[in-house]
Backbone bond lengths (Angstrom), bond angles and torsions (degrees), N, CA, C in turn:
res aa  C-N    CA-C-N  psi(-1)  N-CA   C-N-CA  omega(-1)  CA-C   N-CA-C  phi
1 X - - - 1.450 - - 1.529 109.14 -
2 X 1.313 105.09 44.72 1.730 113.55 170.59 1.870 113.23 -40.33
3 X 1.708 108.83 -14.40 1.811 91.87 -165.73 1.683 90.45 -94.81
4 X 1.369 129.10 -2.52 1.991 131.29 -153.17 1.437 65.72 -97.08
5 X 2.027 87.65 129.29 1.450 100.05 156.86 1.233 123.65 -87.42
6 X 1.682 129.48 8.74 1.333 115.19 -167.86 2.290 88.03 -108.53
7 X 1.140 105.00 -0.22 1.457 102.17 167.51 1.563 118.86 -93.79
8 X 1.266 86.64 -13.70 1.787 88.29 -167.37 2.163 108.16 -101.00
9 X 1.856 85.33 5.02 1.659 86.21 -177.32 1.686 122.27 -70.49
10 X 1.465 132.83 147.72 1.107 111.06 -170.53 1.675 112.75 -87.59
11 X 0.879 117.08 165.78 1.860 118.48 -177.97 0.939 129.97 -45.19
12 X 1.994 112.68 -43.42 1.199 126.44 -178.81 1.737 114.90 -66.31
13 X 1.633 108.19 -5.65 1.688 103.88 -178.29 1.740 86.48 -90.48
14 X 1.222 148.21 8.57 2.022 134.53 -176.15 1.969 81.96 -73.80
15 X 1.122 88.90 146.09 1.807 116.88 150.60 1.545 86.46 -70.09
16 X 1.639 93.06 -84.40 1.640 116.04 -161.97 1.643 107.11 -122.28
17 X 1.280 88.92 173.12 1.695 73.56 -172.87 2.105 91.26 -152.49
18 X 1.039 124.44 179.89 1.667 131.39 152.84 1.337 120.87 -154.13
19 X 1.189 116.30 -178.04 2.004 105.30 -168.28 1.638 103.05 -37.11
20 X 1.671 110.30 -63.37 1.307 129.74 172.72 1.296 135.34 -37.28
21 X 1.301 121.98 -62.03 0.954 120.15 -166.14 2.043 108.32 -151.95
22 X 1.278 112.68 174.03 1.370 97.80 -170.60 1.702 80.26 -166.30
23 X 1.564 105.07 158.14 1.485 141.98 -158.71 1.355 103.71 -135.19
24 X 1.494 103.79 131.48 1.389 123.73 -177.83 1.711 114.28 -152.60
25 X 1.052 127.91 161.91 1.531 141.22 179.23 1.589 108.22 -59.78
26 X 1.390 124.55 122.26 1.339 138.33 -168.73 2.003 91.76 -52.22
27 X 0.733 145.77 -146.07 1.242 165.33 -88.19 1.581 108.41 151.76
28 X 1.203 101.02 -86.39 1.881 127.33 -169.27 1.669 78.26 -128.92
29 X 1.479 86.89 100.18 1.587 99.47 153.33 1.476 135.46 -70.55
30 X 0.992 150.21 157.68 1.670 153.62 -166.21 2.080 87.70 -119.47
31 X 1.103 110.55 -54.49 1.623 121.11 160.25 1.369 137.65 -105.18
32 X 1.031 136.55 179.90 1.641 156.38 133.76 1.684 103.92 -32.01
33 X 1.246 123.21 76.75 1.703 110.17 169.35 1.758 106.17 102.13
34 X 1.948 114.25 26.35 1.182 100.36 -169.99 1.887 93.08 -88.84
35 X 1.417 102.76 146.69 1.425 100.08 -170.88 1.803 102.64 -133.16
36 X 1.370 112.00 161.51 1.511 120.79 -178.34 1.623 116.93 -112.06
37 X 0.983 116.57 119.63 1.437 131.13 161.71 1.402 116.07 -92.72
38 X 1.409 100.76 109.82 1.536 128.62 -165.49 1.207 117.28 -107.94
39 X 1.524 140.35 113.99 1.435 123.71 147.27 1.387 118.42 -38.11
40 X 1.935 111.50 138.33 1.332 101.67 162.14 1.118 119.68 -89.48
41 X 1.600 124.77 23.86 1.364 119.97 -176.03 1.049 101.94 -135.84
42 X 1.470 122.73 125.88 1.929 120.21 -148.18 1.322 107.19 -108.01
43 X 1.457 105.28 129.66 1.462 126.49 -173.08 1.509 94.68 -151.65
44 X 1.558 103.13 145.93 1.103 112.00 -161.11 1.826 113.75 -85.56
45 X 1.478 97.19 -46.70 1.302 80.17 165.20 1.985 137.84 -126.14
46 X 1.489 115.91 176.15 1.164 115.94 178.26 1.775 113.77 -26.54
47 X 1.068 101.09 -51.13 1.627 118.13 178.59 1.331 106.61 -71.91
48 X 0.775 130.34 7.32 2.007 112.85 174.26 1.545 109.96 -100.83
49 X 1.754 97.19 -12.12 1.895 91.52 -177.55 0.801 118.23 -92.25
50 X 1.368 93.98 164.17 1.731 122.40 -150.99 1.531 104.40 -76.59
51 X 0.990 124.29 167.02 1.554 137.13 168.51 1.656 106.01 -54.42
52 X 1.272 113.85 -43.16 1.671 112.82 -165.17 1.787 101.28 -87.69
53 X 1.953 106.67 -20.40 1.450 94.65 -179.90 1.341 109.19 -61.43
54 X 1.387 115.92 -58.89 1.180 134.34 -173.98 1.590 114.39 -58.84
55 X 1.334 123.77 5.28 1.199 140.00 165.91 1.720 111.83 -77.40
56 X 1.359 112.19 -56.52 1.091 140.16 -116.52 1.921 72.01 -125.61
57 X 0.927 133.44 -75.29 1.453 129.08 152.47 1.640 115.60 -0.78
58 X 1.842 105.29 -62.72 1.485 96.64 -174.84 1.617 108.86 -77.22
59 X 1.416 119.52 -15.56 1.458 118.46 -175.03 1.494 101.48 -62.34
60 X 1.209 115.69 -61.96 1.523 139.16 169.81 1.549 120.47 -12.88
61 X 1.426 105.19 -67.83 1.490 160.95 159.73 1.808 85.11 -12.89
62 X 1.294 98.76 -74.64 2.049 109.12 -154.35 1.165 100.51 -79.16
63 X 1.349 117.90 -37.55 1.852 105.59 162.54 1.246 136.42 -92.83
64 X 1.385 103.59 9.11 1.737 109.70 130.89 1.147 140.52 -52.20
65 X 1.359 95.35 -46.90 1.647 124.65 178.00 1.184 104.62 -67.32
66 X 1.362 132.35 -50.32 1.142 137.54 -171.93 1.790 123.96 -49.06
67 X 1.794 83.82 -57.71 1.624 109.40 171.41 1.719 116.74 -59.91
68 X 1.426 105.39 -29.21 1.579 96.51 -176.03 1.637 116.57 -109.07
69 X 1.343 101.50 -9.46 1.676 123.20 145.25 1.508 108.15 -27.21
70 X 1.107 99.61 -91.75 2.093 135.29 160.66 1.345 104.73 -26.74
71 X 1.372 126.24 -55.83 1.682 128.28 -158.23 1.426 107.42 -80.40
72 X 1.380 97.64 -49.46 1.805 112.67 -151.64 1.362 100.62 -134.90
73 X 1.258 147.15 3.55 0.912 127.49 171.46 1.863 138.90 57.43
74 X 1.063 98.97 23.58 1.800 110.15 -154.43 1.995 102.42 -53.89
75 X 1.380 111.53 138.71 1.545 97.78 164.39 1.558 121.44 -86.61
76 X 1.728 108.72 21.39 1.518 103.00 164.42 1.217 100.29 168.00
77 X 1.644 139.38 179.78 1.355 142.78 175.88 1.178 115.70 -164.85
78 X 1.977 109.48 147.63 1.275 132.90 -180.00 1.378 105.95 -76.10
79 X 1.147 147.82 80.40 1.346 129.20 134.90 1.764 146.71 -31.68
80 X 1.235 135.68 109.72 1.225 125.81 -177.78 1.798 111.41 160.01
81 X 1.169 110.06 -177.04 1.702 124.09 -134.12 2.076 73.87 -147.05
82 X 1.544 90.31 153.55 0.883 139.26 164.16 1.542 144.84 -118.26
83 X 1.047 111.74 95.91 1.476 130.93 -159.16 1.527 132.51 -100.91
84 X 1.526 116.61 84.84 1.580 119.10 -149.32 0.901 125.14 56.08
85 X 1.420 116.35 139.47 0.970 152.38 -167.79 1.767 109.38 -47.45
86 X 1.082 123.15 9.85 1.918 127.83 -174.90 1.651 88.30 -113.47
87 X 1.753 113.01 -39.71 1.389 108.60 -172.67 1.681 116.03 -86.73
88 X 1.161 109.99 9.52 1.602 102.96 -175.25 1.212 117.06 119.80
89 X 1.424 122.29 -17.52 1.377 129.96 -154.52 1.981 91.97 -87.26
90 X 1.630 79.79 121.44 1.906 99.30 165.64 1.258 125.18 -113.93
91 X 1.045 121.51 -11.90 1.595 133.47 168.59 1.449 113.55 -119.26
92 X 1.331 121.74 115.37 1.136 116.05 -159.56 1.711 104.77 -106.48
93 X 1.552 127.50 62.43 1.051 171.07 121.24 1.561 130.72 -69.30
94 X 1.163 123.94 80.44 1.578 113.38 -149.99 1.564 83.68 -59.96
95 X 1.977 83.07 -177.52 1.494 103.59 175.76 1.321 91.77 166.45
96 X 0.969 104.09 162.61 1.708 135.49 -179.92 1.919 116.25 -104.32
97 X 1.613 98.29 123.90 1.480 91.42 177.10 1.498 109.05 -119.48
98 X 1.971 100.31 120.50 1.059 104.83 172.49 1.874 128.88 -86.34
99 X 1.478 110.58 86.26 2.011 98.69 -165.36 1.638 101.58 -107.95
100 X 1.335 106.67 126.45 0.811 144.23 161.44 1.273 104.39 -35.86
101 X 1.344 122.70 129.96 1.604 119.68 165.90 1.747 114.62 -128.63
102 X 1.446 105.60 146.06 1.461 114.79 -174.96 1.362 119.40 -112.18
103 X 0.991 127.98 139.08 1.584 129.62 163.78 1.606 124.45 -34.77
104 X 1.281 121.99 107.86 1.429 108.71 -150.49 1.368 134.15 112.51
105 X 1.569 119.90 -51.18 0.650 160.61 -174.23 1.964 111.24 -54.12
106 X 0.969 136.23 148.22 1.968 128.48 -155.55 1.324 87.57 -74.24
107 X 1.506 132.81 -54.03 1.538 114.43 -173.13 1.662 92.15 103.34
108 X 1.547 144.35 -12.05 1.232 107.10 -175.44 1.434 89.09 -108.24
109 X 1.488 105.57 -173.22 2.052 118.50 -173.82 1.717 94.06 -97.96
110 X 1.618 115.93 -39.83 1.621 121.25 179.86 1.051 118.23 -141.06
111 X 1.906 111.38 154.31 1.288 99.45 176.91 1.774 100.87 -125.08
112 X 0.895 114.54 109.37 1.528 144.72 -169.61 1.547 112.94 -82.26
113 X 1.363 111.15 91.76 1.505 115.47 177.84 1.842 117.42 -87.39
């Protein structure tokens, strides 16, 4: 899948990474520190992963948290995936978006015109 941009990213953009899967800085943030948890093995959707992605996802998950704990400080966060193209989904590479949310802050994940 040489044309998926989240396969074709180079290494040095992971925060963190594990056999599975690895986390990096959104693109077009929704927040301050919103970041993506990606399979490295590309399937299109939320539903195609495996038992160990989705394992390996929640490991991922807390040292995200950890790192943007430390960085940014957020007073809370949206967790969640996007699933076809009706739900938001633009890269059809699942993944998980971890955004950070602040006090103040709009409170939604999109704004959908």
């Amino acid at each position: 899948m040489n044309e998926c941009v989240f396969c074709t990213l180079p290494a040095e953009v992971n925060l963190v990474e594990n056999d599975l899967v690895r986390a990096f800085y959104d693109k077009y943030p929704v927040s301050e520190g919103h970041v993506l948890i990606v399979p490295k093995n590309h399937a299109s959707s939320f539903f195609d992963a495996t038992a160990e992605e989705m394992a390996s996802v929640g490991e991922l998950l807390k040292r995200v948290k950890e790192l943007l704990d430390k960085r940014f400080h957020p007073d809370g966060y949206n967790i969640g995936a996007n699933v076809g193209s009706t739900a938001g989904q633009t890269v059809f590479h699942w993944h998980i978006h971890v955004i950070p949310r602040y006090n103040g802050d709009i409170g939604t994940v999109r704004w959908h015109t």
